[in-house]
C-alpha positions in Angstrom: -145.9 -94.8 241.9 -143.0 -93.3 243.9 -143.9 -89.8 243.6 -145.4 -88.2 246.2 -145.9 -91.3 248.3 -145.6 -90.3 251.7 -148.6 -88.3 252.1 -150.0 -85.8 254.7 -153.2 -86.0 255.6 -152.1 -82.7 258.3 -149.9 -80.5 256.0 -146.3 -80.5 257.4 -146.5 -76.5 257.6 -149.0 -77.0 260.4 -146.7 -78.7 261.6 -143.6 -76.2 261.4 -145.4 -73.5 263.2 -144.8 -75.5 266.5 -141.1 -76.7 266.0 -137.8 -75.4 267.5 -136.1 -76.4 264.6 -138.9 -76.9 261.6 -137.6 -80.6 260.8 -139.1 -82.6 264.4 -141.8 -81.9 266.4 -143.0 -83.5 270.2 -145.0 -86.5 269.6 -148.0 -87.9 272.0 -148.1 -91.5 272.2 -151.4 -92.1 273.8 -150.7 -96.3 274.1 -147.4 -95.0 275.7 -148.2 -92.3 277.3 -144.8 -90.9 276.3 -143.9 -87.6 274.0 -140.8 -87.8 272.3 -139.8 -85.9 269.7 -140.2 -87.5 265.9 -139.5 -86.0 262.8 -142.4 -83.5 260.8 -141.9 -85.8 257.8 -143.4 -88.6 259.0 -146.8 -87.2 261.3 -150.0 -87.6 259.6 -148.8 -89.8 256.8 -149.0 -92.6 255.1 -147.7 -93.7 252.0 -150.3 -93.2 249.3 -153.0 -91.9 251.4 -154.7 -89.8 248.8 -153.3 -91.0 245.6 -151.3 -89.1 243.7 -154.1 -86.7 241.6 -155.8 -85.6 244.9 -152.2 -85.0 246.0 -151.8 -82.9 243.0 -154.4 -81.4 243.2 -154.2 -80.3 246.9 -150.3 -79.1 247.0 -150.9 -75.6 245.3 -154.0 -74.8 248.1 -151.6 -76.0 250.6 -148.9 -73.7 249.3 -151.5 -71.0 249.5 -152.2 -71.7 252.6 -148.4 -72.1 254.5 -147.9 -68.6 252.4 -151.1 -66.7 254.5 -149.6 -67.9 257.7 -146.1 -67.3 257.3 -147.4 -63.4 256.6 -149.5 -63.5 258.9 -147.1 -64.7 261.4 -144.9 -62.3 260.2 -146.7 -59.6 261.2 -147.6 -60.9 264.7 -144.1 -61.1 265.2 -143.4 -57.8 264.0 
């Protein structure tokens, strides 16, 4: 049950719109009370969160989803 293990439960292209570099984001850590920057892939995860049908099932809406934005950032952005 490797496949599609570490899962989101934020979608990493939520993620993206608020990175330098679209592969780390800054991280709060509230017990800390620290940011440091950690990497997109591993925010809002956990390793079989959903299970891998839910996961399935949720990935193309997802896709759907990161494709509005980009356009619509797009076009923002001129």
């Amino acid at each position: 049950m490797t496949e599609n293990k570490n899962q989101h439960y934020l979608p990493r292209f939520y993620f993206r719109l608020f990175s330098e570099n679209e592969k780390t984001i800054e991280i709060y850590n509230l017990k800390r009370k620290l940011c440091v920057a950690g990497p997109i892939s591993s925010v809002c995860s956990e390793d079989n969160f959903y299970g891998v049908e839910t996961e399935r099932s949720l990935s193309p809406l997802e896709q759907k989803q990161a494709e509005t934005i980009k356009d619509l950032k797009e076009k923002l952005n001129g």
